[in-house]
C-alpha positions, 0 to 999 in steps of 0.5 A: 129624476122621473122625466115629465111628458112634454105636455101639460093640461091645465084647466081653467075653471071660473069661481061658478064652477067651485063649490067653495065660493063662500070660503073663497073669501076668506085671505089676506087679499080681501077686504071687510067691504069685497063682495063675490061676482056671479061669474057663473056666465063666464066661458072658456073658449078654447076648452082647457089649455094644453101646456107645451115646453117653451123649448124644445132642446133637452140641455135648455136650461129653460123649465118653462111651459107655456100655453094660451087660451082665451075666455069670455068673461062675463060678470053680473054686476046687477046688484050694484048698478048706479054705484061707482066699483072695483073689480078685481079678478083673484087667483087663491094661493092654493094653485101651484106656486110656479104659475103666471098668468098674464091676459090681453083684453078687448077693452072693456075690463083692464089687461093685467097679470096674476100669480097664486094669492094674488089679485089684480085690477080689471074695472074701476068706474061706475057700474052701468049695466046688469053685466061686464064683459070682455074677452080675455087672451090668457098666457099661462106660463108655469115651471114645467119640473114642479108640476106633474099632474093636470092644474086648475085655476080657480080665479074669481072676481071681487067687487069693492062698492064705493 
């Protein structure tokens, strides 16, 4: 068995930054009535996270790596000002299956988890302004010996008018 390198670069990379937007719509986890959000502002603050070993003894049975980062999520909710939404922030299936990621937020936009496929929750409520934003603090752990090449998270948000 090839050991891995004690260190893993992920990188995170917002739906603004695909050039598959249109296609990431397409799934089970969206809705007839789930649109797109420009995230086009979002910015990742620490650059992309480096992933370490969650242990460092070599007979741990603990395959994990983790890392940290944090992103200034800013989503442009112009087009559906005046109206009561969801919002929900998604991960598509294509990302390495082992990945969880979980995030802290200041409390504005709603702390929550994801895994590949999945999508989560982060606005319920009316949309006031031409933008939602918060900061989210992103722990990322994934299995170390499934991976061996730099990943990129491409999560996106949806918005579900009322």
């Amino acid at each position: 068995m090839k050991l891995m390198s004690r260190r893993v670069c992920f990188a995170l990379v917002s739906a603004s930054a695909m050039t598959f937007i249109g296609a990431a719509t397409t799934g089970a986890a969206t809705t007839t009535k789930a649109a797109i959000v420009d995230d086009s502002a979002t910015v990742v603050l620490d650059g992309a996270p480096v992933m370490n070993w969650r242990t460092i003894t070599p007979k741990s049975r603990d395959n994990a790596i983790v890392g940290r980062t944090r992103v200034n999520v800013r989503l442009a909710t112009t087009p559906w000002i005046g109206k009561t939404a969801k919002v929900y922030m998604l991960l598509p299936a294509e990302s390495a299956s082992s990945i969880k990621i979980k995030w802290r937020s200041q409390g504005h936009l709603l702390e929550g988890q994801l895994t590949p496929g999945g999508r989560t929750l982060v606005y319920a409520g009316p949309i006031r302004d031409a933008r939602l934003e918060d900061v989210f603090d992103i722990n990322i752990e994934a299995d170390g010996t499934a991976l061996s090449s730099v990943q990129r998270l491409r999560f996106y948000f949806e918005i579900d008018v009322d």
